[in-house]
C-alpha positions as a Markdown table, in Angstrom:
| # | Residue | x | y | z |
|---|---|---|---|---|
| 1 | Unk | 0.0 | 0.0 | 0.0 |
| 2 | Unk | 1.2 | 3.2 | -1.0 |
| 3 | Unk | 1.0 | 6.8 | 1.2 |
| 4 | Unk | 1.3 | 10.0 | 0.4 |
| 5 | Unk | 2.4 | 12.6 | 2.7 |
| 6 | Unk | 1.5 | 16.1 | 1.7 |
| 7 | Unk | 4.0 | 19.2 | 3.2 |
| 8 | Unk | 3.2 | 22.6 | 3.0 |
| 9 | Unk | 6.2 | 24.5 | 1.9 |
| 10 | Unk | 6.0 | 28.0 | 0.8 |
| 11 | Unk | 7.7 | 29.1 | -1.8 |
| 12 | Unk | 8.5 | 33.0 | -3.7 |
| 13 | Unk | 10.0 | 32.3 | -7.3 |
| 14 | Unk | 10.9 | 34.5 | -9.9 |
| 15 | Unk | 9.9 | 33.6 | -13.1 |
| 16 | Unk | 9.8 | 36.2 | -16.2 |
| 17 | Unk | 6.5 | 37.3 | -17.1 |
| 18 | Unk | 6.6 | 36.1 | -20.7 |
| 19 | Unk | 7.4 | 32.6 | -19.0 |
| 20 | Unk | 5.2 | 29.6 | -19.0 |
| 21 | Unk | 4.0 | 27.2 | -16.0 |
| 22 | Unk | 6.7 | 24.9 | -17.3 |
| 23 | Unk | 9.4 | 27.5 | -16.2 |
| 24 | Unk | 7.4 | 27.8 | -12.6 |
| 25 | Unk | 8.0 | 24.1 | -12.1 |
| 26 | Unk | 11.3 | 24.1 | -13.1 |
| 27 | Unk | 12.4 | 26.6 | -10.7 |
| 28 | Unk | 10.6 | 24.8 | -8.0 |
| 29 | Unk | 12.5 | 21.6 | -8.3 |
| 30 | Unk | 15.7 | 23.9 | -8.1 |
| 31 | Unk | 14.3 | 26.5 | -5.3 |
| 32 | Unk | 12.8 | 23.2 | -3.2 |
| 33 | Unk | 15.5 | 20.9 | -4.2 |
| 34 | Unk | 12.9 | 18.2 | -5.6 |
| 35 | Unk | 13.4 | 15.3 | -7.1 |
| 36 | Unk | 13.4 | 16.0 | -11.2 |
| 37 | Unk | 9.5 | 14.8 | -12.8 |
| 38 | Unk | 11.4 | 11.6 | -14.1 |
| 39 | Unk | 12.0 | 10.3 | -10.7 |
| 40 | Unk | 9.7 | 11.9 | -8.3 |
| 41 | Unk | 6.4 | 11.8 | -10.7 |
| 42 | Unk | 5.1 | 15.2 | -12.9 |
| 43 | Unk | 3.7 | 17.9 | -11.0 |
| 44 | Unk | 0.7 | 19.7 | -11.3 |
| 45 | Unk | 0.0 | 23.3 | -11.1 |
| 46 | Unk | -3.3 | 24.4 | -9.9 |
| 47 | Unk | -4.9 | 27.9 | -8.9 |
| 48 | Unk | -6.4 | 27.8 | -5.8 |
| 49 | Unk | -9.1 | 30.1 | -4.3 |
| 50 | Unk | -10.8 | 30.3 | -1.1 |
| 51 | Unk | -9.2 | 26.8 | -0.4 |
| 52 | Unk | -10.8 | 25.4 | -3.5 |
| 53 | Unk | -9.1 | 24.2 | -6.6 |
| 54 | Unk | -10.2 | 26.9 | -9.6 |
| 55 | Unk | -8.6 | 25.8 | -12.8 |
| 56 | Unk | -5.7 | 23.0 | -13.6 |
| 57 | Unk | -2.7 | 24.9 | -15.2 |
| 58 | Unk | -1.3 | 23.3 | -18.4 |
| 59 | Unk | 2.1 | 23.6 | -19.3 |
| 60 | Unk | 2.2 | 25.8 | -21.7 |
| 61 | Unk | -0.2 | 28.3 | -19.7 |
| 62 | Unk | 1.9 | 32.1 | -19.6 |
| 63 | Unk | 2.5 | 32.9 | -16.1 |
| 64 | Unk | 1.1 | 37.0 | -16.9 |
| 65 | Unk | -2.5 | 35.2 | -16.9 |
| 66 | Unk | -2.3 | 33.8 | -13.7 |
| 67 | Unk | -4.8 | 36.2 | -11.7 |
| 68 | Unk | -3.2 | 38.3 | -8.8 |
| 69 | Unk | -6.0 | 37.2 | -6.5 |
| 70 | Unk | -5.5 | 33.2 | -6.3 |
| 71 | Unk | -2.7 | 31.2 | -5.0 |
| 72 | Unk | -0.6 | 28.6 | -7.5 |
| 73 | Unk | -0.4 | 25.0 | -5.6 |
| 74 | Unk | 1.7 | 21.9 | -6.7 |
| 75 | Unk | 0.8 | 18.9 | -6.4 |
| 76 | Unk | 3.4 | 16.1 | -7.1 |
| 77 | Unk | 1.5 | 12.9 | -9.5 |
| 78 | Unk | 3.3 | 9.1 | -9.3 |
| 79 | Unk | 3.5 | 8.3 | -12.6 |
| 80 | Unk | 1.3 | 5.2 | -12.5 |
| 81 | Unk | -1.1 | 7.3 | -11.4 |
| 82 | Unk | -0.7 | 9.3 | -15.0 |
| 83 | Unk | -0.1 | 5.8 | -17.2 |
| 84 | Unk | -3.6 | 4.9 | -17.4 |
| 85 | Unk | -5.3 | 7.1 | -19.5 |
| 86 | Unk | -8.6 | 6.4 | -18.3 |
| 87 | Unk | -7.6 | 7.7 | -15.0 |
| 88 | Unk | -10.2 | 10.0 | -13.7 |
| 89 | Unk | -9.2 | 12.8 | -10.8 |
| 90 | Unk | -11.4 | 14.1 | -8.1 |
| 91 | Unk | -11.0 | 17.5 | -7.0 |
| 92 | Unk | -11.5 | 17.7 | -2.7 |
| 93 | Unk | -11.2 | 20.1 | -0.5 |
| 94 | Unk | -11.8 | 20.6 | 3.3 |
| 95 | Unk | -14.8 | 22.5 | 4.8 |
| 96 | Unk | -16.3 | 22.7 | 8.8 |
| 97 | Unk | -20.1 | 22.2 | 8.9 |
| 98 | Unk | -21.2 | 23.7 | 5.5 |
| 99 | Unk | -19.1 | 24.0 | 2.0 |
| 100 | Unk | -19.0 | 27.4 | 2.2 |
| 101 | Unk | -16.4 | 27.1 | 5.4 |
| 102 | Unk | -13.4 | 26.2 | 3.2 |
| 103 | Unk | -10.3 | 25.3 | 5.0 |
| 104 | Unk | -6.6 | 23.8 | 4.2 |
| 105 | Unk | -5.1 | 22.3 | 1.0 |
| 106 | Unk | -7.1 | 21.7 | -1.9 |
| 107 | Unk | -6.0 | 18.5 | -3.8 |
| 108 | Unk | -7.0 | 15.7 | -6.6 |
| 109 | Unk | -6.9 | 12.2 | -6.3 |
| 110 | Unk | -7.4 | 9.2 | -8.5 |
| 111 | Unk | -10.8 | 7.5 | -8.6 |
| 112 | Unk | -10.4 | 3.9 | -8.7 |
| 113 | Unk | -13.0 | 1.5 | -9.9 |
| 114 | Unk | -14.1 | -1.5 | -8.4 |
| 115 | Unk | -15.9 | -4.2 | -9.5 |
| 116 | Unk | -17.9 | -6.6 | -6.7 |
């Protein structure tokens, strides 16, 4: 059985603005000192407001269109978890009584069938 352990790290990078998400994930593995996509898994860049996941960030996405008023969050993907190509993600977030009381980190997860 396989875990993952989410940490929240901040961090500020410095990317130009005619740069693309690629760039942004890039300087993170240097800035963070990550493991490269190969061996860690591909990360995803999402933008994140009021605790709740907004829009998925491609790769190619210009970092001047990222809105002032959201937050970018990584999320680092296993690569088995990306083989299948029927693999379908669930966005989740946390919330206290109602969903209007978002709280904490946003993230996706893999749905996985199962047949009884």
């Amino acid at each position: 059985m396989r875990f993952l352990i989410l940490v929240q790290d901040v961090y500020d990078i410095l990317v130009a603005k005619s740069g693309c998400v690629e760039d942004v994930i890039s300087a993170l593995i240097k800035k963070a000192q990550l493991d490269d996509e190969e061996t860690g898994g591909r990360i995803k860049l999402y933008e994140v407001h009021s605790h709740k996941i907004h829009k998925e960030l491609t790769r190619d996405y210009l970092v001047n269109s990222i809105s002032d008023y959201v937050s970018v969050m990584a999320q680092r993907f296993p690569e088995d978890d990306l083989a299948d190509e029927t693999s379908e993600f669930i966005p989740a977030f946390h919330f206290q009584g109602e969903p209007s009381k978002s709280h904490g980190n946003p993230f996706k997860f893999r749905l996985i069938p199962v047949s009884f």
